[in-house]
C-alpha positions in Angstrom: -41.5 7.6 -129.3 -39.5 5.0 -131.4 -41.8 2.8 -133.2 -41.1 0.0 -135.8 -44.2 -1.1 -138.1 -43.3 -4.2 -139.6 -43.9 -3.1 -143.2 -41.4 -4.3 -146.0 -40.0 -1.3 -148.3 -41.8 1.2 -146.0 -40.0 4.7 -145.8 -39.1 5.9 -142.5 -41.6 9.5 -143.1 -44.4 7.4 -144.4 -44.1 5.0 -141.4 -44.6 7.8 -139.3 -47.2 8.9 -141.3 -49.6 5.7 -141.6 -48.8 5.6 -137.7 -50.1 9.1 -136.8 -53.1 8.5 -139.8 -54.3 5.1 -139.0 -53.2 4.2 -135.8 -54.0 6.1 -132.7 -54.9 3.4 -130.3 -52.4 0.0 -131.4 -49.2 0.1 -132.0 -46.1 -2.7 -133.2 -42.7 -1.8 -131.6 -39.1 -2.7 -131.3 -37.9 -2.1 -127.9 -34.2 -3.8 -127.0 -33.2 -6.5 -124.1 -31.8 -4.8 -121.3 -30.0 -8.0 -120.7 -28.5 -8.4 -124.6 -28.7 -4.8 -126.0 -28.2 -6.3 -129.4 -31.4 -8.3 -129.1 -34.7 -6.5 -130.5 -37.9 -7.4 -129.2 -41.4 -6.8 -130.2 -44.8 -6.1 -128.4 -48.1 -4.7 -129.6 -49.7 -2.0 -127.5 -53.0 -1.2 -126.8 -54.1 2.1 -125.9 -56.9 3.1 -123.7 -59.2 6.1 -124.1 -58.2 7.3 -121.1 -55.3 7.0 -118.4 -55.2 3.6 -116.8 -52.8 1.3 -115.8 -50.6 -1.4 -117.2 -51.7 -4.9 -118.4 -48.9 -7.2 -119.7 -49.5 -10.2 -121.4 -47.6 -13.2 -123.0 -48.8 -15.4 -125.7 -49.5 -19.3 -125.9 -46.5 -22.0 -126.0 -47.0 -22.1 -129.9 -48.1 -19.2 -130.3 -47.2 -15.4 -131.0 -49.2 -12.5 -130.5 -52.0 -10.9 -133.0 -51.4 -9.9 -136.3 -50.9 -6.0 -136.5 -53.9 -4.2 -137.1 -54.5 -0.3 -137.6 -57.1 1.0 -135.0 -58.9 4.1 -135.2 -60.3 3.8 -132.2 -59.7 1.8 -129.2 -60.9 -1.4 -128.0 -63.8 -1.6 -126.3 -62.3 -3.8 -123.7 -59.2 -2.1 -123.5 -59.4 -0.7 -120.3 -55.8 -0.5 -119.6 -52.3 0.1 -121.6 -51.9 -3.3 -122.6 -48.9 -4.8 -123.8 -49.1 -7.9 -125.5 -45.0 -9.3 -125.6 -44.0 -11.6 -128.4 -41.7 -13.6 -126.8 -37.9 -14.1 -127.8 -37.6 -16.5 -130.9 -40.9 -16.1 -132.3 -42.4 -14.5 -135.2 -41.5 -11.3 -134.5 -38.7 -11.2 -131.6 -35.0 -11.8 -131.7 -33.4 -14.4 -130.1 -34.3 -18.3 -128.6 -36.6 -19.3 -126.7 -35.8 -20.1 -123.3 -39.1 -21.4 -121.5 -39.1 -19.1 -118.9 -35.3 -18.2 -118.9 -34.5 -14.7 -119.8 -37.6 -14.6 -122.1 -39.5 -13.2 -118.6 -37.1 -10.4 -118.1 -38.1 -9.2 -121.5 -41.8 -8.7 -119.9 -40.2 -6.2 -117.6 -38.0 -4.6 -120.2 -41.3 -4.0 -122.5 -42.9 -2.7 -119.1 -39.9 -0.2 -118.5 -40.2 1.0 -122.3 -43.8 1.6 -121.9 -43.2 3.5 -118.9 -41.0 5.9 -120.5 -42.7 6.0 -123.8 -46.4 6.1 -122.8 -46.4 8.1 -120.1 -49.4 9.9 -121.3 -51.7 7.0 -121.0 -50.7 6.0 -117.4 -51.9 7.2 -113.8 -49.7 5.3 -111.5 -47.0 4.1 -113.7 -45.3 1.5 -110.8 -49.4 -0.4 -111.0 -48.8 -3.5 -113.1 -50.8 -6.1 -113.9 -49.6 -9.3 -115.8 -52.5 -12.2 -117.3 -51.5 -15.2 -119.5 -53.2 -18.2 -120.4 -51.9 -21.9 -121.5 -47.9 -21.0 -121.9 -48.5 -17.6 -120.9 -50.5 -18.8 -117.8 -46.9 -20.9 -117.3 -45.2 -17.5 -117.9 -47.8 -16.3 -115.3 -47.0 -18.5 -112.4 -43.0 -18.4 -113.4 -42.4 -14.3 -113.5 -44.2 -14.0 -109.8 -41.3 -16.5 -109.0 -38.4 -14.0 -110.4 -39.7 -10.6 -109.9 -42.0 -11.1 -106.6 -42.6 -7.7 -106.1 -42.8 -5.8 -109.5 -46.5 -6.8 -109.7 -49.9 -5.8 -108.2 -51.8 -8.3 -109.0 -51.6 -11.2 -111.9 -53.9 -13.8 -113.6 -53.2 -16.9 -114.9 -55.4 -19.2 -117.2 -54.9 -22.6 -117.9 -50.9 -22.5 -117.2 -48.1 -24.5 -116.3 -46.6 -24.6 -113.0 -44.5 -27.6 -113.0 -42.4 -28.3 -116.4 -40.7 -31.8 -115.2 -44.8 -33.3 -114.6 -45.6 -31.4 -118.0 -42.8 -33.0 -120.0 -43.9 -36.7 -118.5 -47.6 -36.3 -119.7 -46.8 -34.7 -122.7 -47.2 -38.7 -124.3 -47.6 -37.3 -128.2 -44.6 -35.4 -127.8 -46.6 -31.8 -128.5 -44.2 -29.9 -126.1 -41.6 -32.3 -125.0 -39.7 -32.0 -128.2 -39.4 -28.4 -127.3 -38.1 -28.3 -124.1 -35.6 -30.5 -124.8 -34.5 -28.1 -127.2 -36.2 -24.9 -125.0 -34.8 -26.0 -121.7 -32.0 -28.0 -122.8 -32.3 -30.9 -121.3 -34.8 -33.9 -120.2 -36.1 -33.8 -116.4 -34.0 -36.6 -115.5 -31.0 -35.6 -117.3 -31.2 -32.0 -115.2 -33.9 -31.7 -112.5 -32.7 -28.5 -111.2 -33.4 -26.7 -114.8 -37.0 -27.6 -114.6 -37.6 -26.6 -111.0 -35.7 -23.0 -111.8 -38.4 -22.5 -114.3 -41.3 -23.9 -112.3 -44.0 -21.9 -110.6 -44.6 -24.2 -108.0 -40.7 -24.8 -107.2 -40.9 -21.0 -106.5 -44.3 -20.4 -105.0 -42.3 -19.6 -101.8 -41.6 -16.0 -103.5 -45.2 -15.4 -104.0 -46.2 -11.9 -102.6 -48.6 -11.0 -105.3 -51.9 -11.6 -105.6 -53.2 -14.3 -107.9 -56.4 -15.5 -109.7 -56.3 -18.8 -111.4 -58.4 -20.6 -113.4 -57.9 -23.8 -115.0 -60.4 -26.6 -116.6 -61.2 -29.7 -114.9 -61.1 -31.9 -117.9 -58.0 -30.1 -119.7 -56.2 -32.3 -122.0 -53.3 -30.2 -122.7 -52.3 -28.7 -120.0 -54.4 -30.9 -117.0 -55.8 -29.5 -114.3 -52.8 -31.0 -111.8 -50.9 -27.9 -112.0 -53.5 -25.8 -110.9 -54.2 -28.1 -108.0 -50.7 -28.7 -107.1 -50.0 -24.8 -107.1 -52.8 -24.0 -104.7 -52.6 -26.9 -102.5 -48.4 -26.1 -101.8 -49.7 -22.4 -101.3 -52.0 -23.7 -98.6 -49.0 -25.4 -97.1 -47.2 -22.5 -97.4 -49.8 -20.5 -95.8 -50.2 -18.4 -98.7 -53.7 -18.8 -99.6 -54.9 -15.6 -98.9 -53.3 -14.1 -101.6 -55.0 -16.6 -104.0 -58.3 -17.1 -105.9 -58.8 -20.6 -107.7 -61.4 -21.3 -109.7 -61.8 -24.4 -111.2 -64.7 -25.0 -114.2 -66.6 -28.4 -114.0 -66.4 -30.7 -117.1 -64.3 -27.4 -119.0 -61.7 -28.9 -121.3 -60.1 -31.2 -124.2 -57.8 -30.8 -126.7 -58.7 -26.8 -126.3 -58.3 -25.2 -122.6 -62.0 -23.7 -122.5 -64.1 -26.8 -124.5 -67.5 -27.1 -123.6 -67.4 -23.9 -121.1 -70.6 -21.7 -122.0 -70.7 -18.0 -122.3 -71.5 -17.7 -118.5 -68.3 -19.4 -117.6 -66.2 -17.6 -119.9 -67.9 -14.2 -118.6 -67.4 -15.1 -114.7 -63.3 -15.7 -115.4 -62.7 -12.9 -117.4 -64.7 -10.8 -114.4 -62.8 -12.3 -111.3 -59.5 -12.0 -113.4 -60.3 -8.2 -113.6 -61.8 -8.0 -109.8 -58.3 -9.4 -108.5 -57.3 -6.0 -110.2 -59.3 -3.9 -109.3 -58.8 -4.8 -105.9 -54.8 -4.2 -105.8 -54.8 -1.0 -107.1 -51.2 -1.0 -104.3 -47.5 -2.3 -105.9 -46.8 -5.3 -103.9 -44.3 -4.8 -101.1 -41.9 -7.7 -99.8 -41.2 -8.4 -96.1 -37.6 -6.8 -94.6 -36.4 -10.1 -94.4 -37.1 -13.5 -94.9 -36.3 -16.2 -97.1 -36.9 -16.1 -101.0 -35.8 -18.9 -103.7 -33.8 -18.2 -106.6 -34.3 -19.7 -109.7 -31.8 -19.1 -112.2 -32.5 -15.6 -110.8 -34.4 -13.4 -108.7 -35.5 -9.6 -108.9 -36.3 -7.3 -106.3 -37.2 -3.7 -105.4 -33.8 -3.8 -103.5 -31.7 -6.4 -105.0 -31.0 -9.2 -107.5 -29.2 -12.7 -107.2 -28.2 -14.3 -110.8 -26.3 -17.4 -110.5 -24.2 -18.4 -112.8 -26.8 -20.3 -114.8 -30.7 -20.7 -115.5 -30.9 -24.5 -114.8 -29.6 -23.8 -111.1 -31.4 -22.8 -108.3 -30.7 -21.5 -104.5 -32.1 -20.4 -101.1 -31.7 -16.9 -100.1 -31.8 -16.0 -96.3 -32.3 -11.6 -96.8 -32.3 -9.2 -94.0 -32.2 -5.7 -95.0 -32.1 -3.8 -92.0 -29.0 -5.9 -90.7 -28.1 -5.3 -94.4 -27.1 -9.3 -94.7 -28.1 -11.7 -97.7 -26.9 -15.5 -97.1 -27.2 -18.0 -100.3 -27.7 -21.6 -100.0 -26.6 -23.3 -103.7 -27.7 -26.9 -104.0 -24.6 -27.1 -105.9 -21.2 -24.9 -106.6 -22.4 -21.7 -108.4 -21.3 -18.5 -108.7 -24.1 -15.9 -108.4 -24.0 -12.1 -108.6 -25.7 -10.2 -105.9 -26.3 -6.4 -106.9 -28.2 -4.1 -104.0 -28.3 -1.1 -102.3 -24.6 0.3 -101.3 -22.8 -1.2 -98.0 -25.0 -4.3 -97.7 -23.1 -7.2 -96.8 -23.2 -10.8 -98.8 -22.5 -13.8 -97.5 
């Protein structure tokens, strides 16, 4: 197993040897970006006491993940191999952030490095789970719009899922300064860029099921985006594949203020029953219609258009082995599947 503890003037042998010592259930690696091979990444993983599945999860908007700390033995509410991803450009990964660009297909590429390098700890390798909360319940609402099959079930606390509406009430300029720089751009300056990282402009794809909880008196990130995501999956007639819980009088400046020990308890139990209850990998339909933002990953194929801050409607049929795209502008998009489909 390639590991990297982040110790300054530490020896390659005694690396290995405080790992093996002091360290048998949490680990800091380096894994690389299947996308830019040159780009190192870095996750902590958690190790259950026994086989289990995998739990990835992504950190806060300003956040990073938890300071490395030597375990000797695990967690006791580690009930899964859990992989907590510090996203690109922070304290400990390569690269920029993106807000939900690439940045998500590095969650997959920290999934397929624990796949090969944990297998020990795993019963059903293809079972995985994803939970984030604040920016990583944005991340949360976002990666089910890219990858709509590579996840049983997901959670997401407190999260984004529209970027343009977060950027307009952002009035102290917390977040907006970053997404200018994150995104690019301003809503009205590239509309398209903020729907192609948008949960809700992509709730079409969702196939997986999904718990959400959100605050009713959330300063920070306001309860709107939870409403808005569930009332468009009604429309959609996707409501069966979510769970909304919203908590009375819950929120300020922090996501969970005022929220007693009950509340707190109840969430973190119906996040882990919408696991429990998909213990399955999600499977899409033969054909149908699926939205592309920036890109799109499948089981069977991929769409990448030329750019994240454009987005398309794909029209898929894979037993007549035909895939359609719809650009709401000229783009060029690569579309890689199974041999002797046709594209359109």
């Amino acid at each position: 197993m390639e590991y990297s503890i982040f110790e300054d003037n530490f020896r390659a042998e005694k690396k290995k040897e405080f790992e093996d010592r002091y360290s048998p259930y949490c680990d800091l690696v380096y894994y690389n970006s299947s996308r830019n091979p040159k780009l190192r990444l870095a996750m902590r993983v958690l190790k259950p006491a026994k086989p289990s599945y995998i739990l990835v999860m992504t950190h806060g908007w300003h956040m990073t993940i938890p300071e490395f700390i030597p375990m000797e033995t695990p967690q006791e509410d580690c009930d899964y191999l859990t992989l907590q991803v510090d996203m690109r450009g922070r304290a400990y990964s390569e690269g920029e952030a993106d807000c939900n660009g690439w940045e998500l297909f590095d969650v997959v590429d920290a999934v397929n490095f624990a796949r090969k390098n944990y297998k020990e700890y795993l019963i059903d390798s293809s079972i995985v789970y994803f939970e984030g909360g604040s920016g990583g319940g944005g991340n949360a609402y976002g990666i089910l719009g890219k990858f709509p099959d590579f996840f049983a079930a997901a959670t997401a606390l407190c999260g984004i899922s529209d970027y343009a509406l977060w950027y307009e009430q952002d009035e102290e300029g917390e977040f907006r300064d970053e997404m200018d720089v994150w995104v690019g751009c301003t809503p009205s300056q590239n509309p398209n860029a903020y729907k192609a990282r948008s949960g809700l402009h992509l709730l079409e794809n969702l196939y997986t099921p999904l718990f959400i909880a959100h605050g009713e008196t959330d300063v920070r990130v306001p309860v709107v985006h939870a409403r808005n995501y569930v009332k468009k999956a009604k429309e959609l007639g996707k409501t069966e594949l979510i769970q909304y819980e919203e908590l009375p009088n819950v929120g300020n400046r922090a996501h969970w203020g005022n929220a007693d020990a009950e509340q707190m308890e109840r969430i973190r139990r119906m996040s882990e029953e919408n696991r429990v209850c998909n213990r399955k990998k999600t499977v899409l339909p033969s054909k149908g219609t699926l939205i592309v933002g920036g890109y799109l990953f499948t089981q069977n194929f991929s769409v990448v258009l030329e750019s994240l801050d454009k987005t398309a409607v794909l029209e898929y049929d894979l037993p007549q082995k035909k895939f359609t795209l719809h650009a709401h502008e000229a783009c060029v998009c690569t579309i890689t599947m199974q041999p002797e489909l046709n594209v359109e």
